[in-house]
N, C-alpha and C positions, 0 to 999 in steps of 0.2 A: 774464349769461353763460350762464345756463342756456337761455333761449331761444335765443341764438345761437348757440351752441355745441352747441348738441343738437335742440330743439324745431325749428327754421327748416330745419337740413340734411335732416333726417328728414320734412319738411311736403315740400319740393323735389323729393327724392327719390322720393319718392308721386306728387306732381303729372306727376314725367318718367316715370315706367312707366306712369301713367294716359293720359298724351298720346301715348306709342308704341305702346301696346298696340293691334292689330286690335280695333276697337268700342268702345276705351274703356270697358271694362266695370271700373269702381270695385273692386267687391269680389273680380274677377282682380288688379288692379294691390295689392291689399291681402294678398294671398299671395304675389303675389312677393316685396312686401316684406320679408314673415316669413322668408319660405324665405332672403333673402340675410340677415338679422339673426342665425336662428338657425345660419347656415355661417360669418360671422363668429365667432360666440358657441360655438361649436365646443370651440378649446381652455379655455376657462372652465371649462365646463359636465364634459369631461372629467376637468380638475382637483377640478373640484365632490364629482363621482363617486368619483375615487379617494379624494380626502381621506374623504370620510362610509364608504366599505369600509374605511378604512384603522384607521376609528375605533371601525368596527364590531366587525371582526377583533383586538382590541387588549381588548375589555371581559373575558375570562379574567383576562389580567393585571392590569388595574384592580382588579378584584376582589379577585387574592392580595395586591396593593397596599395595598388597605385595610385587608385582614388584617392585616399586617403592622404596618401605621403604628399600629390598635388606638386610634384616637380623634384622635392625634397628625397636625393639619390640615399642621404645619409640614414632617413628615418625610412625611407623603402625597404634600403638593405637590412637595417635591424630588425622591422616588423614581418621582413621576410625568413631569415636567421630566427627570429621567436616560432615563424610559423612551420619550419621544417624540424624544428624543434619540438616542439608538443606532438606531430604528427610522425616523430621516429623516424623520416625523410631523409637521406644524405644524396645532394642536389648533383654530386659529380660520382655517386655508386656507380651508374650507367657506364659513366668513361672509363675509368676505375679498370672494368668487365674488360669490357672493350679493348683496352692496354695490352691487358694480361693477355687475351688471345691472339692478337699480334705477334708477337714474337715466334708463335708456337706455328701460324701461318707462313710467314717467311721463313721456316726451319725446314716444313715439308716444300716447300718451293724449291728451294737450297738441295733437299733430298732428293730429290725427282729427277731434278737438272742436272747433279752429278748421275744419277743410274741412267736414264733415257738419255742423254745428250754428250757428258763428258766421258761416261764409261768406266766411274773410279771404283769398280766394285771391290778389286784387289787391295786397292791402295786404303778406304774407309770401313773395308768391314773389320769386325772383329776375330781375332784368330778363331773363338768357339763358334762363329756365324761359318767360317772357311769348311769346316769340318763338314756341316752338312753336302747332302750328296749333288745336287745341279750345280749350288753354291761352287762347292772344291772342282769342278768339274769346269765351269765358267774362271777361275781364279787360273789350275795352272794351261788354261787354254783348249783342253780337249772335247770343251759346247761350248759351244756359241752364245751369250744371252739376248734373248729374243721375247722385248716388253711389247708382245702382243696380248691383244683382249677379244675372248670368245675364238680365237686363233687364227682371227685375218683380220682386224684391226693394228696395224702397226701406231702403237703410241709413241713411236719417237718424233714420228712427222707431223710439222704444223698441215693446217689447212690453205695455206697461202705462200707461197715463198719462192729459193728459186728450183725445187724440186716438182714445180708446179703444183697446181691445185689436185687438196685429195679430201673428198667427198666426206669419209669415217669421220676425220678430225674436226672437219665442218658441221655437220650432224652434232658432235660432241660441244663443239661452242656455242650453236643454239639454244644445244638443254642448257647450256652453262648461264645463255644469256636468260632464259626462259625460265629456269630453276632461282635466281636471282628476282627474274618480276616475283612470281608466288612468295618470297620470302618476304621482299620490299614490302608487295602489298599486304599480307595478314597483318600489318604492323601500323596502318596508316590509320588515321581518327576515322572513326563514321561518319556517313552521309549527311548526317543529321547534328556531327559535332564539328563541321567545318563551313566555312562560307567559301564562296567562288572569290575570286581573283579578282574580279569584276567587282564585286559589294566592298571587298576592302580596299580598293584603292579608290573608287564612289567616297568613300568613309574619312579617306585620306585627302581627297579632294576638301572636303567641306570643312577639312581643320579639326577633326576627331583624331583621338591618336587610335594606331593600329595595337589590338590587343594581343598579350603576346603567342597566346594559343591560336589565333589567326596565321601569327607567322609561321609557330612552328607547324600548322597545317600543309600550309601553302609550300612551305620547305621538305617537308617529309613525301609529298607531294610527288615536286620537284624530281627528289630524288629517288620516289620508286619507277618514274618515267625515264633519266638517265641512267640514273645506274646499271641496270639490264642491258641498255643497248652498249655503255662504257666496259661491261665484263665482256660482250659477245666481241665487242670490236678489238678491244684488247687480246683475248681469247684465241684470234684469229693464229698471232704471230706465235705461242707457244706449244710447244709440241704437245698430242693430244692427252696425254697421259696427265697433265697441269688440270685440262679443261674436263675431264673422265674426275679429279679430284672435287674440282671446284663444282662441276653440278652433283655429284653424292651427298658433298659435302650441304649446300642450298637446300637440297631437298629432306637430307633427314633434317637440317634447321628448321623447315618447314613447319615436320610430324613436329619435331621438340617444342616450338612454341605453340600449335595448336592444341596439346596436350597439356600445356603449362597454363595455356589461356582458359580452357577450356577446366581445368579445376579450378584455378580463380572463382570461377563462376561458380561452382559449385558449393565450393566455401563459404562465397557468398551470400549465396540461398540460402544455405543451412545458418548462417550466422542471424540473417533476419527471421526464420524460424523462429532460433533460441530465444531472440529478443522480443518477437510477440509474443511468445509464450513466459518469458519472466514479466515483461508487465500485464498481462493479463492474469498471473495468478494472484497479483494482490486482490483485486476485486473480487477476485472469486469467492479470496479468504471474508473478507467485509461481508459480501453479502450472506454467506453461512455464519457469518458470528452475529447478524440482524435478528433473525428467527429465536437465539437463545438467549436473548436480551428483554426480548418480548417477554418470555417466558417467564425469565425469572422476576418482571415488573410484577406479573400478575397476581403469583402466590403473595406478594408483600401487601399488594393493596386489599386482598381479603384478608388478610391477618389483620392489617390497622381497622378494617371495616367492623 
């Protein structure tokens, strides 16, 4: 199921922007692909985003929470359960996200590896994908297919192996690992909303316990300094065409949450707008209904006069 349902549509779909595209140039047809993944992958990714603000924004109260509860896991977990509650909050949306796009990652992985590497293009495309013209031409043998990018990057070849080292694909694992920090880090708490390493384990020392937006700081952390260098390293042993996916893929994730974050904000604004200006028209209304109140005391008190 997973191949045909995921792995085969996504290998197709490569093969038909490879065969339309002016020059058939592989590692073009390999960003378009990204760029419509990650427009599908839109609202996900959006949801992604709000839920981890929403969880971020939330750790104050976690905190008084704990306080409260005083050791007590039973009355933590309910008054924490009441507090994502009133707040519309669902504590695992984030992972939820996360899941779904999985699968859809390891499909184009699966894609890639059969075209650049195994060579199944005959055997997985679809009969209507044969018909086009490189496509039929690659299937009953009379081209060659050749997953070059820009026309002298050969993306079959890793950057390390025993075909010795080759520079393009290394270049490619850098953006890949580089494209990965820019994404880690748009995502990481501010300056101003973490402590050092150093203050919370001082903290821990003296018998305080660690708050949990400390941890998750220090872990988010963590892992926008590993993970870059974990995708380049990795990066290395796949052929370049994987690491051509993986940084397009990084970098439009980039644009996507900077434009997501960056209306948040917006929203924002505007929501505190709305709400100075609903409580400030009450008074406004008070003080114009003062003046006609005067008014109408007056004419009564020369009438009784």
């Amino acid at each position: 199921m997973f191949q045909t349902l995921l792995v085969n549509p996504l290998f197709n779909l490569l093969l038909l922007i490879y065969a339309l595209l002016p020059g058939n140039d592989f590692g073009i047809a390999i960003i378009i692909l990204t760029i419509i993944i990650r427009i599908l992958l839109w609202p996900l990714l959006k949801k992604q985003l709000h839920s981890q603000k929403a969880m971020r924004q939330l750790q104050p109260e976690i905190a008084k929470i704990k306080a409260k509860a005083k050791g007590d896991k039973q009355k933590e977990g309910q008054m924490m359960l009441e507090l994502y509650k009133e707040r519309g909050i669902k504590p695992f949306g984030a992972l939820g996200t996360t899941l779904i796009q999985l699968p859809i990652l390891f499909a184009l992985f699966y894609a890639l590896q059969a075209i650049v590497k195994d060579g199944e293009i005959a055997a997985r495309s679809y009969d209507f994908i044969q018909q086009f013209g490189v496509i039929k031409e690659v299937v009953d043998g009379s081209h060659e297919f050749l997953p070059h990018f820009l026309g002298f990057v050969d993306l079959s070849r890793t950057a390390t192996g025993s075909a010795g080292f080759y520079l393009p694909a290394f270049v490619l694992s850098a953006l890949t690992g580089f494209s990965q920090f820019l994404q880690s880090r748009q995502l990481l708490p501010k300056a101003e909303d973490r402590r050092r390493l150093r203050d919370v384990l001082r903290d821990a020392k003296e018998g305080k316990p660690a708050q949990s937006g400390d941890q998750a700081a220090m872990m988010s952390s963590s892992m926008g300094t590993f993970l870059p260098i974990f995708t380049f390293v990795i990066s290395l042993q796949f052929p370049a065409a994987l690491s051509l996916y993986w940084a397009s893929s990084s970098f439009l994730a980039t644009i996507q949450q900077k434009l997501i974050l960056n209306q948040d904000v917006e929203e924002m604004e505007e929501s505190v707008v709305v709400k100075t200006e609903d409580s400030s028209s009450p008074a406004k209304k008070s003080k114009s209904k003062k003046p006609a109140s005067k008014a109408k005391s007056g004419p009564k008190r020369k009438g009784g006069k």
